[in-house]
N, C-alpha and C positions, 0 to 999 in steps of 0.2 A: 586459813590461819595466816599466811602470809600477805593477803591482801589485808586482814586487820593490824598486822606490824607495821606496814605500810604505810597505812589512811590512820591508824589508831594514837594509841599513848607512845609507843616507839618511835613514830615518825614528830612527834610533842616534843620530845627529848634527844634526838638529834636535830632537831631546829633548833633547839634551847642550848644544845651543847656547841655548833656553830657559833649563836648568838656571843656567846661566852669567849669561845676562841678569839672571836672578832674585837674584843672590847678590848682581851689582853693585849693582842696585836696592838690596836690603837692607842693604849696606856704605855707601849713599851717602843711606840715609834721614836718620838721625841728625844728619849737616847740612843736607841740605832742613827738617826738621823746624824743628831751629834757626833757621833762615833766617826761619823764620815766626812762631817763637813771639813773640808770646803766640797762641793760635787762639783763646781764647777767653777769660771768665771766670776769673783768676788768682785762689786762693784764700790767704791771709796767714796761715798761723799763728802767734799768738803763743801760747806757754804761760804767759802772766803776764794776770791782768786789765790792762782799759783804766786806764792813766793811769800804769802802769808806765812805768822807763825803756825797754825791752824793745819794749814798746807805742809810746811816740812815736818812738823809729826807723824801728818799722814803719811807722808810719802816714805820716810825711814822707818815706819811700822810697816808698812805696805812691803817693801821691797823686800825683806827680811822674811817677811808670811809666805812671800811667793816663792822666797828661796826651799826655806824649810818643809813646805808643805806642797809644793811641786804643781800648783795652781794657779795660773793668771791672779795680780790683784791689783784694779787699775782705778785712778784717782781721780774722781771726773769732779770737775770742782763749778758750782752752781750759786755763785756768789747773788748777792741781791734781799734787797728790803732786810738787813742790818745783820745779813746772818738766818734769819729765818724760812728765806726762799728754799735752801737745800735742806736744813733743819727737817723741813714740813716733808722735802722730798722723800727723804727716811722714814718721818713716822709714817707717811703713804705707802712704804715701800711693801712688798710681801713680806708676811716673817720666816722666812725660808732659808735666813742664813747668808742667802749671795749678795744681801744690800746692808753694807755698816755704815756709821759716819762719825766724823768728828765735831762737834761744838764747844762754845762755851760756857761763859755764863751767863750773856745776854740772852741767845735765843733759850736757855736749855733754863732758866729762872730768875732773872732779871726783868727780862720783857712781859713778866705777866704783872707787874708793879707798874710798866711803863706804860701799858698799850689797853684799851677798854677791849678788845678783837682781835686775836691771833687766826692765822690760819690751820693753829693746829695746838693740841693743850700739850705740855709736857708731860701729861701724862698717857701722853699716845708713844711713847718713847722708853725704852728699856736699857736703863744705865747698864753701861758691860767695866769701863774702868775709868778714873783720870791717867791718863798718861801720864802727862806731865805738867808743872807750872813753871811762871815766868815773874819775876818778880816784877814789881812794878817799882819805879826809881822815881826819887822824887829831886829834879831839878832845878836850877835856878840861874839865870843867866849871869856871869860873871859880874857885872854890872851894878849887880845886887852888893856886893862886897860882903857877902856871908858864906859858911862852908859849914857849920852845922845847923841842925833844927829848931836849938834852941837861938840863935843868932837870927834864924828865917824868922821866928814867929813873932819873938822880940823886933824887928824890922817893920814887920806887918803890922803889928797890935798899935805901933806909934804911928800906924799910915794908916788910918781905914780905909779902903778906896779909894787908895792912888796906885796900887799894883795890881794886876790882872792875870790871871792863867790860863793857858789853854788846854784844850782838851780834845780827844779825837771824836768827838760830836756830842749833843746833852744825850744824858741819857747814858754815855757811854761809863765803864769801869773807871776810868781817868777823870772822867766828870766828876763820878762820885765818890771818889778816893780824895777828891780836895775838898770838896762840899763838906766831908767826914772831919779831914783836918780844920777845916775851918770852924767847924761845931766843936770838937776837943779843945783846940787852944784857944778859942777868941777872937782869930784874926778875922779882917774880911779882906776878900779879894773881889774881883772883875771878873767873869767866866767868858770868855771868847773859847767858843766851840768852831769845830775846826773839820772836815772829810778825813776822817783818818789820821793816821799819827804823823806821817811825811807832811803835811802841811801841818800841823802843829807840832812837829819839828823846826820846821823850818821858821815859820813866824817865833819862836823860840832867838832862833839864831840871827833872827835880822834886829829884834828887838823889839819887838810887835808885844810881844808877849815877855813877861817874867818870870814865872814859874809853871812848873806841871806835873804830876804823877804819870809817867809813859812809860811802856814796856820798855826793860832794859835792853831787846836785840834794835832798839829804834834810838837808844840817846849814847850807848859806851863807846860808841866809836867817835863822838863829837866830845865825851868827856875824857877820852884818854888823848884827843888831840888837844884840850883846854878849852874847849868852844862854849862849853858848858858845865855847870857846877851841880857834882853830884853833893845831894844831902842825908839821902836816908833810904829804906826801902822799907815801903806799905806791906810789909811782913809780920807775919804773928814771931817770926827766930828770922835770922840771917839765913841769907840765904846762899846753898853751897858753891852755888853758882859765881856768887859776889859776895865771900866772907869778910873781905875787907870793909861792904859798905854796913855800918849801924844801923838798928832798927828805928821808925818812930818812937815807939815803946821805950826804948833805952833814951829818950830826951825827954821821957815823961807824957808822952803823947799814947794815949790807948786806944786801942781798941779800931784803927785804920789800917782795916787788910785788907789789900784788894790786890793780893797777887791774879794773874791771870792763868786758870787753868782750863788744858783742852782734854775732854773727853770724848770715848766711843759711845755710840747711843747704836742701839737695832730697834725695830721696832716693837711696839710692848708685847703685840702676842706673840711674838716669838718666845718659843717652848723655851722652860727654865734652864734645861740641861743644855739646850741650845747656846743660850748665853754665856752658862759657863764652861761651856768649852772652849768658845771666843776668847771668854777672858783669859782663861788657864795658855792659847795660844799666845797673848798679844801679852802679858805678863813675862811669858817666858822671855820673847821677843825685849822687853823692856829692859828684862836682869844682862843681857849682854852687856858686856865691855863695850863693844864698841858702840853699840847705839847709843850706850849714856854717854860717853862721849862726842857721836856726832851733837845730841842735844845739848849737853855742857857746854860747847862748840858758839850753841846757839843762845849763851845763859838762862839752859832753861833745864830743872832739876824734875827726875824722872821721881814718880809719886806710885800710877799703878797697885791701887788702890781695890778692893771688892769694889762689883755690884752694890751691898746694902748701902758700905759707906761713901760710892760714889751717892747717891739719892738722898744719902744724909748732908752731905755737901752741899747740895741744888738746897735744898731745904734751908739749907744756915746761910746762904746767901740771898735766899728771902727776906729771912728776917734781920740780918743784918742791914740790909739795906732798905727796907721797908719806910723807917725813920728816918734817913734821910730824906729819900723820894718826899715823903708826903709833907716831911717840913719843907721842904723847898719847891714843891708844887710843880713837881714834875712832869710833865706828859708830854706823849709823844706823837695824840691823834685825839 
């Protein structure tokens, strides 16, 4: 009798009832797991060098995770091929929680419009939140003798191609945030693409250049010295950051947003609960006083957003800029 309990239907049904326990277990990891994270050493990728905007988001969400949640969480920044080298690092990463990263719109939905080959699709990538955005300011060298929008365009529209602007490389959000104004209003300008915003700053300031759309932590210290003439900001509203500066929109100019916003990305298998526990941390993290102000700091307006509506975001920045790209025949390989 016993050896048939054994070898029989009994021993069917405690393999089967194992079987079961083990699935629950597995089905109910992904929140245990959560519930714990961080387990250890948090690893931060940023794909831009230290000093980026990119970078001090990280790092003021970063330091703040570490405090609260009593875990190393350290910033290792992987700049290279436009943003996409760390980007790719990410979605390579395990999805286990210890590897997050911040991007933005180039690598995270922009760059699949630019590039025929990425090293990695965005959708190897698990939106967690936007932090934060940064408006983008649209300037004009004193020189110009204009201080509104409508004064720029009006300026422009009577010059076709005798003013130029620069941009922090083709392809880039500043590239296409003028390419946009130039299709709304009529004007045409010169594109002189540039490494980055510091040399098209600068060509700016020597006179090389005339106008640009460039992140506001790159041009307000050169416009509250006079160096430079702010006009508008490529905002859907003003922004809290710079109430003072008017939108395109408000000169009659639509539909040019190209604020720049940085988000967390883990990688896509990483378990749902997982995710949102991330979020629900770096959220919390975002509602402090003090963080928004170190960001404000930095004119840049904390967002902190869902998962869904980060992804819905990546999505409307496609096709926002879709039309541009392909009217201006854009590529980048």
């Amino acid at each position: 009798m016993i050896k048939w309990l054994r070898g029989g239907r009994w021993s069917g049904l405690i393999a089967a009832q194992r079987r079961v326990a083990l699935l629950i277990v597995a089905a109910a990891a992904p929140g245990v797991f959560a519930q714990e994270w961080p387990t250890g050493t948090v690893r931060v990728v940023v794909p831009y060098g230290p000093g980026s905007t990119p970078d001090i988001v990280a790092r003021v969400v970063s330091d703040r995770l570490s405090a609260k949640l009593g875990k190393p969480f350290f910033v290792d920044n992987k700049p290279g091929a436009g943003g996409m080298l760390g980007t790719d690092a990410v979605a390579k990463a395990a999805p286990d929680g210890q590897t997050i990263g911040i991007s933005i719109a180039g690598p995270l939905a922009v760059n699949t419009l630019l590039y025929r080959k990425m090293p990695y699709d965005p959708a190897d990538l698990a939106p967690v939140t936007i932090a934060a955005t940064q408006a983008s300011v649209v300037v004009a060298s004193p020189s110009l003798n204009v201080g509104t929008a409508s004064e720029l365009v009006t300026l422009l529209k009577a010059n076709p191609g005798k003013y130029n602007y620069s941009s922090m490389g083709a392809g880039s959000i500043s590239h296409l945030a003028m390419e946009a104004l130039a299709a709304r209003s009529g004007a045409q300008m010169v594109h002189v693409p540039y490494a980055g915003s510091g040399p098209a700053v600068a060509a700016l300031l020597a006179g090389d250049t005339h106008v640009a759309a460039l992140p506001a932590a790159a041009v307000m210290s050169h416009i509250k010295a006079g160096k430079l003439k702010a006009i508008a900001v490529a905002t859907e509203k003003r922004s809290p950051a710079l109430p003072e500066l008017p939108t395109l929109r408000e000169a009659g100019i639509e539909n040019v947003f190209a604020d720049a916003w940085m988000g967390f990305v883990m990688p896509a298998r990483t378990p749902d609960a997982l995710v949102a526990r991330v979020y629900d941390e770096i959220s919390k993290v975002l509602a402090e006083p003090e963080v928004r102000e170190k960001l404000r700091a930095q004119y840049m307006d904390v967002v902190a957003n869902t998962p869904a509506e980060f992804r819905a975001a990546m999505k409307a920045d496609v096709e926002r800029w879709k039309p541009v790209i392909e009217k201006n025949s854009i590529k980048l390989d």
